[in-house]
N, C-alpha and C positions, 0 to 999 in steps of 0.2 A: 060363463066367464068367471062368476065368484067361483065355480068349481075348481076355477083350472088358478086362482088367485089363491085359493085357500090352502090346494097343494103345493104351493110353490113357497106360501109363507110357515107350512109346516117343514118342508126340506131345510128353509136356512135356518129355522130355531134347530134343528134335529141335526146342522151340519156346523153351527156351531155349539150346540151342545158338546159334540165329538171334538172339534177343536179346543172347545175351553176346558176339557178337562186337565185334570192335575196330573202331572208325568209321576209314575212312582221310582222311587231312586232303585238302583241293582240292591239285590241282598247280596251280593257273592259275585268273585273276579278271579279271572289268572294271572299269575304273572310267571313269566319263562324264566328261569334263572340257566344260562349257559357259561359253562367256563373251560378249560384248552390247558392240558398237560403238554407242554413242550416235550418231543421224546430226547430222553438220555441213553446215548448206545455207544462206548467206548469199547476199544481194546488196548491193551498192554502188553509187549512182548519183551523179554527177555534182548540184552543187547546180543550182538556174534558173540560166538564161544568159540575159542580154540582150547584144544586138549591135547594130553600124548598119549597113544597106542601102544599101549602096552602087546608085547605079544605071548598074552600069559596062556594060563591053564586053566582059566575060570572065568568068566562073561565080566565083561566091565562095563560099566554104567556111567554115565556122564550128568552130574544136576544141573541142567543149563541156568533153572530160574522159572523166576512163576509166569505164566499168561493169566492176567488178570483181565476180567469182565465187568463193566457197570453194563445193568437195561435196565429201563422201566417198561420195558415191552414185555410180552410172553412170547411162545412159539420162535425164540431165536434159536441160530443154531452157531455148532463152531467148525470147522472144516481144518483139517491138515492135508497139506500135497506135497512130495518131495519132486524135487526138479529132475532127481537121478532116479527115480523110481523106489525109494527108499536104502540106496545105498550110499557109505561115504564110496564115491567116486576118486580112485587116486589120478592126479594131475596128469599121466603117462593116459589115462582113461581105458589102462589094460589091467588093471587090478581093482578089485572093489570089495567092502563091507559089506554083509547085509548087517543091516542095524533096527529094532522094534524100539516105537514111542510109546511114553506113558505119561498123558497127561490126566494127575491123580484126579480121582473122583468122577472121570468121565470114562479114560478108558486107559488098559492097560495091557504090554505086550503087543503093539497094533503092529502090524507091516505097513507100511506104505505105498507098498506095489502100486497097489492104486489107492486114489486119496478117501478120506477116512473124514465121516460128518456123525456128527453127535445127533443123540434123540433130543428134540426140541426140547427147551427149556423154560424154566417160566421168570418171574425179573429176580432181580437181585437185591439184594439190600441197597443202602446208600454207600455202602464201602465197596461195593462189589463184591464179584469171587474170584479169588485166587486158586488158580490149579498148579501144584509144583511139573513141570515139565523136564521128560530126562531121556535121555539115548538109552539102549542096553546094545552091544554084539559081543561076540566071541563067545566062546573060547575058539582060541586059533590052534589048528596040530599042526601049520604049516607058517612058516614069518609070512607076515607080510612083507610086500614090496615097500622099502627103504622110499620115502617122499610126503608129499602133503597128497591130506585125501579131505573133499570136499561135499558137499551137498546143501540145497538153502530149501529151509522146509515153508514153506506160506504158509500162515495160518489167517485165517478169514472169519470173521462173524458175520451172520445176514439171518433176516427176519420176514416173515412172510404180513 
């Protein structure tokens, strides 16, 4: 019995020894720091343009105005689609323009036939970018039909 007394009074000296020792403080910690860019992604288009048609002998050009871009994204893109298939459409819808877009810096001379997307791009300053945008058709060997000729181009921005 003192056997079984003497192991039982060395386990509580031995189990608080283990309890009474002194905790050592951490040397070293994390701490996470997270913070949250709200995304910035505007576009700016040019207001309606009307023009006169000339029925010259040499291609005329129309400066509608800039499409302007803010991102703070990368990998955006810009897309043009014309409604008539890249022609001004006369009101009668039996006469038509073909006409090529140039919005500078991205692209130049396009058709519209079918619509037309930029190579992704990466963000922009805080002022944005400005691309001057403009029509070119003609030269005409034949008048055009006498009326108004029409077409509405969308132009879209989107980001993956």
């Amino acid at each position: 019995m003192k056997k079984y007394a003497l192991v039982a009074l060395f386990a509580v000296v031995s189990l608080g020894m283990v309890f009474a020792a002194e905790a050592v403080p951490p040397t070293q910690g994390n701490i996470s720091i997270t913070g949250e860019v709200k995304e910035a992604f505007s576009l700016l288009v040019p207001p309606d343009y009307k023009g006169t048609i000339e029925n010259g002998n040499v291609a005329e050009t129309w400066q509608i105005g800039n499409v302007a871009v803010t991102s703070n994204v990368n990998n955006w893109t810009i897309k043009l689609t014309s409604k008539t298939g890249g022609v001004l459409l006369h009101s009668s819808e039996k006469d038509k323009i073909a006409y090529t877009v140039t919005l500078k810096g991205l692209v130049e001379n396009q058709s519209l036939k079918k619509e037309w997307e930029s190579k992704p791009q990466g963000r922009t300053s805080k002022g944005g970018n400005s691309y001057p945008f403009s029509i070119t058709f003609g030269p005409s060997t034949n008048y055009y039909e006498a009326g108004f000729y029409n077409d509405v181009i969308t132009v879209t921005i989107s980001h993956s």
